[in-house]
N, CA, C and O atoms as a printed pandas DataFrame, in Angstrom:
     atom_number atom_name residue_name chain_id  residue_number  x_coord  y_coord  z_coord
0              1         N          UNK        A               1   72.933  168.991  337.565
1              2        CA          UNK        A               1   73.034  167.995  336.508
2              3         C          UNK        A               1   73.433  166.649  337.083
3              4         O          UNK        A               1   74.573  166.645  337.549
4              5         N          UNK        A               2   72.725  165.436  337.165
5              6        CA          UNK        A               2   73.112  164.361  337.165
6              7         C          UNK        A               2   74.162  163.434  336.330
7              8         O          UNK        A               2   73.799  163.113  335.198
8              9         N          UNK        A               3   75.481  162.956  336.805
9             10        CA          UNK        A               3   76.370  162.779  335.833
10            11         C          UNK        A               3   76.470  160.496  336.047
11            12         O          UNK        A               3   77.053  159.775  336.856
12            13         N          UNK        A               4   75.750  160.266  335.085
13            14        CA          UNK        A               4   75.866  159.193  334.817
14            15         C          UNK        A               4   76.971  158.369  333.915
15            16         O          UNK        A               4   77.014  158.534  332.696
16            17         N          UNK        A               5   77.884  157.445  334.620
17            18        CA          UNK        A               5   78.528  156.712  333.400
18            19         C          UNK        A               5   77.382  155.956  332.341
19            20         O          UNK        A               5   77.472  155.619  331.161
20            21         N          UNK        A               6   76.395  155.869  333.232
21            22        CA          UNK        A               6   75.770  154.997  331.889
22            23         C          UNK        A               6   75.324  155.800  330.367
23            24         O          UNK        A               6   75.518  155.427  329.210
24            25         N          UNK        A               7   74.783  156.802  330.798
25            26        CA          UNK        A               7   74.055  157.677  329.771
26            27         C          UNK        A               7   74.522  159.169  329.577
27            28         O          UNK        A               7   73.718  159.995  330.010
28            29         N          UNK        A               8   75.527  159.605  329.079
29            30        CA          UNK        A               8   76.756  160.858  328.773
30            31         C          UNK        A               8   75.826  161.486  328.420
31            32         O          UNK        A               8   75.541  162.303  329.295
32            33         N          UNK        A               9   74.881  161.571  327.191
33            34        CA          UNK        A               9   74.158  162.004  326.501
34            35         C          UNK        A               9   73.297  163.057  327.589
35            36         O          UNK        A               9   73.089  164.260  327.428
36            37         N          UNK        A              10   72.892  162.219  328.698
37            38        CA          UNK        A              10   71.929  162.926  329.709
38            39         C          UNK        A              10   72.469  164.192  330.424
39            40         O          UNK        A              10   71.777  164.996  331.047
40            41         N          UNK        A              11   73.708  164.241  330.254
41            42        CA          UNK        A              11   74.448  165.158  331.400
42            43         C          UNK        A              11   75.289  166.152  330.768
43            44         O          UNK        A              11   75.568  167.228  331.298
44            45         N          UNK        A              12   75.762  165.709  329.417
45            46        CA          UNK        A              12   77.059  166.367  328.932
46            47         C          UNK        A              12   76.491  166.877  327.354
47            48         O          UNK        A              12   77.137  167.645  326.641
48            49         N          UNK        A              13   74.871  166.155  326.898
49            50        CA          UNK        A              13   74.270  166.759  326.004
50            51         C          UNK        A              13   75.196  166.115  324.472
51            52         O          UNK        A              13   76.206  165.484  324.784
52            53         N          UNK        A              14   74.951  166.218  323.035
53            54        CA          UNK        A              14   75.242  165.755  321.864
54            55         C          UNK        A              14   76.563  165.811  321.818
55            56         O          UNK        A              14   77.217  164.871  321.368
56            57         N          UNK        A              15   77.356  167.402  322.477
57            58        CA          UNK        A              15   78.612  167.387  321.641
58            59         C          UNK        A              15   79.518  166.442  322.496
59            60         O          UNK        A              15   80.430  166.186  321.710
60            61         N          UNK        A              16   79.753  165.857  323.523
61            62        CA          UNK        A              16   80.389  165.205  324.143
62            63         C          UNK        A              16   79.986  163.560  324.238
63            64         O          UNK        A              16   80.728  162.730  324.762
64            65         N          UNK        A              17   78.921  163.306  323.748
65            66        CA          UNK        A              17   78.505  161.489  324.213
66            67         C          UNK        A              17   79.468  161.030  323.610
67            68         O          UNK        A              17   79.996  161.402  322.562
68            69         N          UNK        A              18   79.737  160.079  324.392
69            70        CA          UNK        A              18   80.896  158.821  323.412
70            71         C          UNK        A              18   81.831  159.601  324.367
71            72         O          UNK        A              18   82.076  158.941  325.377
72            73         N          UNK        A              19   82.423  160.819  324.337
73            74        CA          UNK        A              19   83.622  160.775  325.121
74            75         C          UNK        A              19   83.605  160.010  326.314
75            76         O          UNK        A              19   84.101  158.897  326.137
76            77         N          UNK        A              20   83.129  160.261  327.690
77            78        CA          UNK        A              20   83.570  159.384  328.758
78            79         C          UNK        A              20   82.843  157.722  328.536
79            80         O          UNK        A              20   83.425  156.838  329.165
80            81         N          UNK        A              21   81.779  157.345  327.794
81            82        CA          UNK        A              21   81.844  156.050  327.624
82            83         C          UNK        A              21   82.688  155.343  326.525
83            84         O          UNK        A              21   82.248  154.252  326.165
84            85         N          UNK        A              22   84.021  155.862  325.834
85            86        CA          UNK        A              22   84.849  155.018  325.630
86            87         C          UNK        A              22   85.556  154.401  326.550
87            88         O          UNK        A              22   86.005  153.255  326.536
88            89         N          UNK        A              23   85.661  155.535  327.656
89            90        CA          UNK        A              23   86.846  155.283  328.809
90            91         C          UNK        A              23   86.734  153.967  329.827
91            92         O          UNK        A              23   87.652  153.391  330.409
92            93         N          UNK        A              24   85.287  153.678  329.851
93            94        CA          UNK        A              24   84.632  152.800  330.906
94            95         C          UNK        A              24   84.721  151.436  330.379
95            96         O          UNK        A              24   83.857  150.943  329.654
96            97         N          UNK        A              25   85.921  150.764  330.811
97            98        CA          UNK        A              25   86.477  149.372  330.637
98            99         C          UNK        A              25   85.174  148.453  331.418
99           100         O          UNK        A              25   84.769  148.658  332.563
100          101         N          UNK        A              26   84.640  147.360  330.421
101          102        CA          UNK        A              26   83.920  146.346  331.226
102          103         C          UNK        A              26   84.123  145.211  330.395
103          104         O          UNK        A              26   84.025  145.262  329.169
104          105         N          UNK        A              27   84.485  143.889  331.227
105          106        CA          UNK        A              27   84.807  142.526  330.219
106          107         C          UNK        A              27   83.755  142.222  329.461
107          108         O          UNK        A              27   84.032  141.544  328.472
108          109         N          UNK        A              28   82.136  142.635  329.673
109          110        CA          UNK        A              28   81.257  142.330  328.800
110          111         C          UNK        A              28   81.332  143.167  327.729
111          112         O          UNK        A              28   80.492  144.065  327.795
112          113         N          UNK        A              29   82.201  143.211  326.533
113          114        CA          UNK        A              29   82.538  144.124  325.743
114          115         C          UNK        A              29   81.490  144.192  324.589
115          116         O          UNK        A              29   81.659  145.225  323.941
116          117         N          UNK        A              30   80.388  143.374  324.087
117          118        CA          UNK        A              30   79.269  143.227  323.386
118          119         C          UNK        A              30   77.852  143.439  323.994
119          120         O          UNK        A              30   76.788  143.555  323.385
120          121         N          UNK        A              31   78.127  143.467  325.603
121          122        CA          UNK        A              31   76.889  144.050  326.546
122          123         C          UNK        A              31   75.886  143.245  326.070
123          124         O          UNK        A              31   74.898  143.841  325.641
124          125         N          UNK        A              32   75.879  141.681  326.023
125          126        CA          UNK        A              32   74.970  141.088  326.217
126          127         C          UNK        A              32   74.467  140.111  327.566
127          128         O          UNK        A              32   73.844  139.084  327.837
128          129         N          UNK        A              33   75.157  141.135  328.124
129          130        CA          UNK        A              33   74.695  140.118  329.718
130          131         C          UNK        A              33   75.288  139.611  330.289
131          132         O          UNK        A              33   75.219  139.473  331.510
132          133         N          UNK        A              34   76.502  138.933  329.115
133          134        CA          UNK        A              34   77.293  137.706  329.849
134          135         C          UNK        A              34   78.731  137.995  329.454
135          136         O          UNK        A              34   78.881  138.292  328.269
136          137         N          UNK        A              35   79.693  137.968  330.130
137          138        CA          UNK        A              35   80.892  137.602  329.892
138          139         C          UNK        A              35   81.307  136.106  329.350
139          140         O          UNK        A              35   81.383  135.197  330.177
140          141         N          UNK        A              36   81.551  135.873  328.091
141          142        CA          UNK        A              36   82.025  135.204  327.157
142          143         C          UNK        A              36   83.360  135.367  326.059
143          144         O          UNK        A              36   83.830  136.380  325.542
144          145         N          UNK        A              37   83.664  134.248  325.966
145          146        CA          UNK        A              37   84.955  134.045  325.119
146          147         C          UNK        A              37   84.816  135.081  323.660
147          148         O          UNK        A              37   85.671  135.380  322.825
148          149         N          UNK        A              38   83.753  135.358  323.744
149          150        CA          UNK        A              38   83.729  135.981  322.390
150          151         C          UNK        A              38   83.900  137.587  322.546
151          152         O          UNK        A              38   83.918  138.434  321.652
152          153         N          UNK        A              39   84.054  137.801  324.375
153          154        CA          UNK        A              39   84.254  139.220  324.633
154          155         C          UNK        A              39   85.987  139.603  324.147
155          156         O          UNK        A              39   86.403  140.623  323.600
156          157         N          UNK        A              40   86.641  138.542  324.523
157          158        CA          UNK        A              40   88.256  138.658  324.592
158          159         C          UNK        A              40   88.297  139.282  322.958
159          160         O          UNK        A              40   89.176  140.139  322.870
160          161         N          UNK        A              41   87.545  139.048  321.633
161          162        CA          UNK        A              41   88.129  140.403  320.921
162          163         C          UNK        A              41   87.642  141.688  320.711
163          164         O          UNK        A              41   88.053  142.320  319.737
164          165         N          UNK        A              42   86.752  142.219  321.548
165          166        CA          UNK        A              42   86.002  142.837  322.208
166          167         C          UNK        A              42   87.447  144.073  323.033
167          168         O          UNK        A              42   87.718  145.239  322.746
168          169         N          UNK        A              43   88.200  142.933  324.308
169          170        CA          UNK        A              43   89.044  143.294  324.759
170          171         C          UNK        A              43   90.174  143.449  323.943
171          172         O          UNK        A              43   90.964  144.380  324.102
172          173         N          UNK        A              44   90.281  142.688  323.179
173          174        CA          UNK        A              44   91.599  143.087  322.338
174          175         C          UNK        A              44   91.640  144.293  321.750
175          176         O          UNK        A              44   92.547  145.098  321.962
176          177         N          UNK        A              45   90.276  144.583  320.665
177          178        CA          UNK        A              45   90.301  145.827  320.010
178          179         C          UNK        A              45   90.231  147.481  321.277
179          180         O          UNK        A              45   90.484  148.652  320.994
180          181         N          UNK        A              46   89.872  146.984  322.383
181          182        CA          UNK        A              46   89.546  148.068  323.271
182          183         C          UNK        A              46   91.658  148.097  323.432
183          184         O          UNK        A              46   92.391  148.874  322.820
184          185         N          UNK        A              47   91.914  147.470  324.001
185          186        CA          UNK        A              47   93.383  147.367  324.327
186          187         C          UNK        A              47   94.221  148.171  323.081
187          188         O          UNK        A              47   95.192  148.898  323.292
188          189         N          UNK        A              48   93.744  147.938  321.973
189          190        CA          UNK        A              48   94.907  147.799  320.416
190          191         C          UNK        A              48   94.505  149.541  320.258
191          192         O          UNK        A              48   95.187  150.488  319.865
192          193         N          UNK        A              49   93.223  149.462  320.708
193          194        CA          UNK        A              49   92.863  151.173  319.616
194          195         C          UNK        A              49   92.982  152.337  320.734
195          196         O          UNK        A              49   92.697  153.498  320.443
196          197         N          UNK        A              50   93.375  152.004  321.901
197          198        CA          UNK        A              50   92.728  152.970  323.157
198          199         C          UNK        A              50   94.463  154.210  322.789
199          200         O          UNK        A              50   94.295  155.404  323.038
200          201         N          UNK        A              51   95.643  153.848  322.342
201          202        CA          UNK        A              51   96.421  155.339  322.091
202          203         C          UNK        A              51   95.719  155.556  320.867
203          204         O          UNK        A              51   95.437  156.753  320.812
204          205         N          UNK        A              52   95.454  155.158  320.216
205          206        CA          UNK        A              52   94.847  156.031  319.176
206          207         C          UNK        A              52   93.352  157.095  318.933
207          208         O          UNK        A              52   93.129  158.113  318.279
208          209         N          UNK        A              53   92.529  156.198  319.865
209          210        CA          UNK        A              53   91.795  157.152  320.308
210          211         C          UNK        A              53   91.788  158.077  321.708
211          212         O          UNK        A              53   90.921  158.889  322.031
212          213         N          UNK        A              54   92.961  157.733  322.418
213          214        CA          UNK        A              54   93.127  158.832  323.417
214          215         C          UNK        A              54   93.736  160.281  322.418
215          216         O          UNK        A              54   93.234  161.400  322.528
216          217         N          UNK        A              55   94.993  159.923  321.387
217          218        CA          UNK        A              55   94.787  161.148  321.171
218          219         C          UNK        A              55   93.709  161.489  320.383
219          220         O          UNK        A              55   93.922  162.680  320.154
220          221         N          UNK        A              56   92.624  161.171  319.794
221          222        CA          UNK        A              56   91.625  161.819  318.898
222          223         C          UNK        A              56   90.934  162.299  320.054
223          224         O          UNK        A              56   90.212  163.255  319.769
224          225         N          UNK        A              57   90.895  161.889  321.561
225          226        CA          UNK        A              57   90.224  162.171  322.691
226          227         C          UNK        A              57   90.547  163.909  322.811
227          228         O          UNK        A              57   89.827  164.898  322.952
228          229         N          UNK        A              58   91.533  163.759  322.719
229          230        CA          UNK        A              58   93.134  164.725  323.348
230          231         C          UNK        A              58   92.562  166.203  322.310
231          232         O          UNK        A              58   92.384  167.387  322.597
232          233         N          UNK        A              59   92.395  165.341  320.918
233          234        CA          UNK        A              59   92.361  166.762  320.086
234          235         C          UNK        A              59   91.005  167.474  320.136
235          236         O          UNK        A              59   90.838  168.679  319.951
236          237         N          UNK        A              60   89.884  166.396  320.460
237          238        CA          UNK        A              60   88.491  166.891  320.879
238          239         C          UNK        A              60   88.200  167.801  321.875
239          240         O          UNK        A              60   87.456  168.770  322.025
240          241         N          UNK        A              61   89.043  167.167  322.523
241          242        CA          UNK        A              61   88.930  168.311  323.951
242          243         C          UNK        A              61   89.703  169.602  323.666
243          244         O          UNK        A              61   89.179  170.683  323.394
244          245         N          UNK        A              62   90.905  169.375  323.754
245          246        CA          UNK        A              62   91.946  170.235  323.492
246          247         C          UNK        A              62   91.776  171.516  322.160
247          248         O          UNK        A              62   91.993  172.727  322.147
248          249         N          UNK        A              63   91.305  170.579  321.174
249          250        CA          UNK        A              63   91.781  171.419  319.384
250          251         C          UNK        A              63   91.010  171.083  318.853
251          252         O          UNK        A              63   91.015  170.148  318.052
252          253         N          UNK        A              64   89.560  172.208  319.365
253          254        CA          UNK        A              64   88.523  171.530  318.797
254          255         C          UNK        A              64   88.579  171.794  316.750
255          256         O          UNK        A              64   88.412  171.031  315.799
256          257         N          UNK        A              65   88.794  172.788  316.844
257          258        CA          UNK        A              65   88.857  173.608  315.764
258          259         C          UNK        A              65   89.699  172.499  314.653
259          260         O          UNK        A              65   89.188  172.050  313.627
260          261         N          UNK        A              66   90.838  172.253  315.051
261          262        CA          UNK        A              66   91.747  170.842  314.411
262          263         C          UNK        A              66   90.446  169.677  314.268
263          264         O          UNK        A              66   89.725  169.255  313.364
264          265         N          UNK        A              67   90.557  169.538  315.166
265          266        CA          UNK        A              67   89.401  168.288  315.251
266          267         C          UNK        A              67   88.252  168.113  314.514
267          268         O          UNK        A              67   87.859  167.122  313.900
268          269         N          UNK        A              68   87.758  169.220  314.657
269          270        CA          UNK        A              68   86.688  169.460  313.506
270          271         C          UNK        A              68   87.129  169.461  311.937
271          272         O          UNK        A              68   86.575  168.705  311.139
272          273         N          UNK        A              69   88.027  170.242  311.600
273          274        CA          UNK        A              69   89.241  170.477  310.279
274          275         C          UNK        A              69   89.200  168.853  309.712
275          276         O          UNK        A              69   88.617  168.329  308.763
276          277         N          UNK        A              70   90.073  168.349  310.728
277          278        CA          UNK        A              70   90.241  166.520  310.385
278          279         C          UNK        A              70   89.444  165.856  310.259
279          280         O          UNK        A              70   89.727  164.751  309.796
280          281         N          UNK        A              71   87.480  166.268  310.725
281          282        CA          UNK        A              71   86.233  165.942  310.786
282          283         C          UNK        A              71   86.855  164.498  311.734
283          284         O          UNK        A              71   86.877  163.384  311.210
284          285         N          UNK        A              72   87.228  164.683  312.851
285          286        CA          UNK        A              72   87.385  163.645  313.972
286          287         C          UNK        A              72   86.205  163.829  315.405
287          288         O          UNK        A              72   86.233  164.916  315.981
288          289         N          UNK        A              73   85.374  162.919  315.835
289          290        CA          UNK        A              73   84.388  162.863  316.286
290          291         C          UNK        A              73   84.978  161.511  317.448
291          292         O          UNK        A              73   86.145  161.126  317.522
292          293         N          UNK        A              74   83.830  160.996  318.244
293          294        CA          UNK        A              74   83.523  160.457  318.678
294          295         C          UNK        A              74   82.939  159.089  317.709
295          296         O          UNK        A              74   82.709  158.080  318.375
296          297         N          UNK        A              75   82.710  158.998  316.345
297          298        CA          UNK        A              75   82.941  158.188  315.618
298          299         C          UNK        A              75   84.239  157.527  315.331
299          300         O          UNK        A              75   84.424  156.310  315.353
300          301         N          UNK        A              76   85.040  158.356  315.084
301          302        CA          UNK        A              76   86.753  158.106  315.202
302          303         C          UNK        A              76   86.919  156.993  315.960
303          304         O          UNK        A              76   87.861  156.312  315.554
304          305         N          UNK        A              77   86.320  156.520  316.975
305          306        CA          UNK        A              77   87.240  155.681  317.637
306          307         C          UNK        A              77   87.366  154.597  317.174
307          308         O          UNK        A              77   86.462  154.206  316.436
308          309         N          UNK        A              78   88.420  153.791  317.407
309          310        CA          UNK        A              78   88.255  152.547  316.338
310          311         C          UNK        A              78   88.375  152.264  314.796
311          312         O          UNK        A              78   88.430  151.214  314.155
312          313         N          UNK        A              79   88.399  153.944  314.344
313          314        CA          UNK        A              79   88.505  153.504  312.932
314          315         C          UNK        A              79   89.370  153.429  312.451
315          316         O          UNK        A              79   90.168  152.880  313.210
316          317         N          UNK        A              80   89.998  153.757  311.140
317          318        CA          UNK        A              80   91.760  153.588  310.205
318          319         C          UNK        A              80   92.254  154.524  310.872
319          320         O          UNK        A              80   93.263  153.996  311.341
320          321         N          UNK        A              81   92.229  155.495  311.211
321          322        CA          UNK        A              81   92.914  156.483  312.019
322          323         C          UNK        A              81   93.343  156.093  313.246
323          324         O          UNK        A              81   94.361  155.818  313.881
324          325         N          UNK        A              82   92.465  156.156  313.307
325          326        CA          UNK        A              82   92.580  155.454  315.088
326          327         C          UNK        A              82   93.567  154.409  315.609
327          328         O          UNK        A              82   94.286  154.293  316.601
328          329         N          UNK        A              83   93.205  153.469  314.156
329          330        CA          UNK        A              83   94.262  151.845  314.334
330          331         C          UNK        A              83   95.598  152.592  313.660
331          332         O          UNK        A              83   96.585  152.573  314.395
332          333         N          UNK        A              84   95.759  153.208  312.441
333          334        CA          UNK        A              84   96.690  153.865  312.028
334          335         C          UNK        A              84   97.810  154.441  313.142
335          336         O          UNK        A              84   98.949  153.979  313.203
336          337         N          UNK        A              85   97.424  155.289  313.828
337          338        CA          UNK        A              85   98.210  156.113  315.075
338          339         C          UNK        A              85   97.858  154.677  316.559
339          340         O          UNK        A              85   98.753  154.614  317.401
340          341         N          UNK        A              86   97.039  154.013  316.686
341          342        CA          UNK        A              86   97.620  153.008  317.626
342          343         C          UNK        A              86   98.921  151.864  317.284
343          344         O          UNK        A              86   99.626  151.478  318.217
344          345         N          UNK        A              87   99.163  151.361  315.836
345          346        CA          UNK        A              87   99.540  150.455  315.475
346          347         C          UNK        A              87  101.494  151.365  315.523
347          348         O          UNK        A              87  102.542  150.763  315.759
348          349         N          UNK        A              88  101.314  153.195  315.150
349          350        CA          UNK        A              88  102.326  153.136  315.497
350          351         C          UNK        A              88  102.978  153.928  316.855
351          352         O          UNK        A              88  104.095  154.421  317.011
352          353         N          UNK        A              89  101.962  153.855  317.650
353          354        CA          UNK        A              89  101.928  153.693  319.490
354          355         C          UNK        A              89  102.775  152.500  319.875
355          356         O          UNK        A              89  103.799  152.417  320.553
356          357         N          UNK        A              90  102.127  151.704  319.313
357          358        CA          UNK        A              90  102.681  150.249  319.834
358          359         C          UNK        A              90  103.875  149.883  319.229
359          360         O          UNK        A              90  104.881  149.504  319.830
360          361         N          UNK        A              91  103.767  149.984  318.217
361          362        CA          UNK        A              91  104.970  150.068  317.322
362          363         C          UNK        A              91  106.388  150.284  318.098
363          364         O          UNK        A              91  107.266  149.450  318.318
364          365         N          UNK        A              92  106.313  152.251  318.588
365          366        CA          UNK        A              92  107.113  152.828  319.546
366          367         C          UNK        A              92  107.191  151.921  320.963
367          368         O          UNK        A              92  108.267  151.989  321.556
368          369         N          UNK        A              93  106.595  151.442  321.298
369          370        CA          UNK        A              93  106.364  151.097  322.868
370          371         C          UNK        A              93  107.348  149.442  322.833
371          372         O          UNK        A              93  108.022  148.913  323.717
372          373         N          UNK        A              94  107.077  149.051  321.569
373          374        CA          UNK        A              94  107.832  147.751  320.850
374          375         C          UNK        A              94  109.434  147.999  320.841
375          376         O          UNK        A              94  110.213  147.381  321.568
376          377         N          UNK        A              95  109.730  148.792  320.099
377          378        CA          UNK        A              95  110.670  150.019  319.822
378          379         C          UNK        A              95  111.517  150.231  321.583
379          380         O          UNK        A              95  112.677  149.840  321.716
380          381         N          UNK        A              96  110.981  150.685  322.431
381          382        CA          UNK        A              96  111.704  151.090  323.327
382          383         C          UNK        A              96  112.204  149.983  323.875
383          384         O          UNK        A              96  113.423  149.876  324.004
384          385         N          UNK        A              97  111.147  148.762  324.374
385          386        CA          UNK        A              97  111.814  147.550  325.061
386          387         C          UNK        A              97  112.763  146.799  324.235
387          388         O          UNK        A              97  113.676  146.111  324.693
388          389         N          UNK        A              98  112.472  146.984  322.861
389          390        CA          UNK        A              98  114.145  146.266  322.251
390          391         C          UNK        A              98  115.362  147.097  322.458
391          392         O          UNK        A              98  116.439  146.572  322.740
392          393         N          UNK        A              99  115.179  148.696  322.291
393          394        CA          UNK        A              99  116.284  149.404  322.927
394          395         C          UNK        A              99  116.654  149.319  324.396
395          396         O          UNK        A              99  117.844  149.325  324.709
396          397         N          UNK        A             100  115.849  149.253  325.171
397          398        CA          UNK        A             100  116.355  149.016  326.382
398          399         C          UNK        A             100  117.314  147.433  326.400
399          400         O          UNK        A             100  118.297  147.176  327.095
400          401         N          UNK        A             101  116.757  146.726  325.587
401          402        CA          UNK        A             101  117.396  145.347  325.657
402          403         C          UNK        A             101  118.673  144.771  325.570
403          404         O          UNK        A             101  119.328  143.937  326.197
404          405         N          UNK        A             102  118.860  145.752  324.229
405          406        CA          UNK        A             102  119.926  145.858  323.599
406          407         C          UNK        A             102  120.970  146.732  324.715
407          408         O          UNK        A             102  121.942  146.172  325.222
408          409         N          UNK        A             103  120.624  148.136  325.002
409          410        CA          UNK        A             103  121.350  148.463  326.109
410          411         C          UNK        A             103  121.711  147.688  327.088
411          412         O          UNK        A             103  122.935  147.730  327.219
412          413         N          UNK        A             104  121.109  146.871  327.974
413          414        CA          UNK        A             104  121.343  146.167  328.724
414          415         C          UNK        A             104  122.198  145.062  328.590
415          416         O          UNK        A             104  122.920  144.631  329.489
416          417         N          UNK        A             105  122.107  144.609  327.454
417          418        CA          UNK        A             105  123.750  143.809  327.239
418          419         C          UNK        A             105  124.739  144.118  326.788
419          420         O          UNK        A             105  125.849  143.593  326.872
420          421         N          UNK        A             106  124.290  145.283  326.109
421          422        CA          UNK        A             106  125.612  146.517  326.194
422          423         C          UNK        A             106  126.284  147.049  326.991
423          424         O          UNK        A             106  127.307  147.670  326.704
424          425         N          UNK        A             107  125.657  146.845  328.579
425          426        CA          UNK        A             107  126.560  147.546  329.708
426          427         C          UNK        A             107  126.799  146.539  330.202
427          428         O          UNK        A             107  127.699  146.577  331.040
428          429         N          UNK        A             108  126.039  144.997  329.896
429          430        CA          UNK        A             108  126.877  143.852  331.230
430          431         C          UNK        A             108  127.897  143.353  330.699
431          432         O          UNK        A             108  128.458  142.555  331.450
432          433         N          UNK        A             109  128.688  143.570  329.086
433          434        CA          UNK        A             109  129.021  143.160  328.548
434          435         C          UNK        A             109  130.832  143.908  329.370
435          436         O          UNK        A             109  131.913  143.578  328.883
C-alpha cells in the first residue's frame, strides 16, 4: 500500500480519510497556491479547534463504538463540539498559568 499525506483516501480507504490530513499543518490554509494574510484565520481556527478535535481523533480511533453512539466522524472537526471541548481546553490551559502565577507570588512573598 502506498501511504500518501496527500490522498488518505488512497491508502487507508473511506473509514479513516480526514484522519491524518487534519494533522498536516501548512500556512496555505485555503490551498490556493499562495500564502496570504487571509491564511492567518485559516491558522487561527487550525490552532483554536486542534484539542478539540484531537480528542474526537482519540475517540475514533480508540471508542469507535462511543464515537459512532455520539455520531462523531471526521466531519466533527471544527464543529460546536469540537469548539465546545477546545474553548474549554484552553480555558484549562488559561486556568493553570494564572494558578501558577498566583503561586509564585505566594512563595516570593
Amino acid at each position: 500500500m502506498r501511504r500518501s499525506w496527500d490522498n488518505t483516501e488512497e491508502w487507508c480507504g473511506y473509514e479513516c480519510h480526514g484522519l491524518v490530513e487534519r494533522w498536516v499543518f501548512t500556512l496555505d490554509m485555503n490551498r490556493d497556491g499562495l500564502t496570504t494574510i487571509s491564511d492567518l484565520t485559516g491558522c487561527w481556527g487550525y490552532l483554536f479547534y486542534a484539542p478539540g478535535d484531537a480528542l474526537i481523533y482519540f475517540l475514533i480511533i480508540n471508542a469507535g463504538g462511543f464515537a459512532r453512539f455520539m455520531e462523531l466522524s471526521t466531519a466533527s472537526y471544527g464543529g460546536f463540539g469540537s469548539g465546545i471541548l477546545s474553548f474549554l481546553a484552553w480555558w484549562a490551559v488559561y486556568g493553570v498559568f494564572v494558578y501558577a502565577d498566583k503561586v509564585d507570588k505566594n512563595t516570593a512573598k
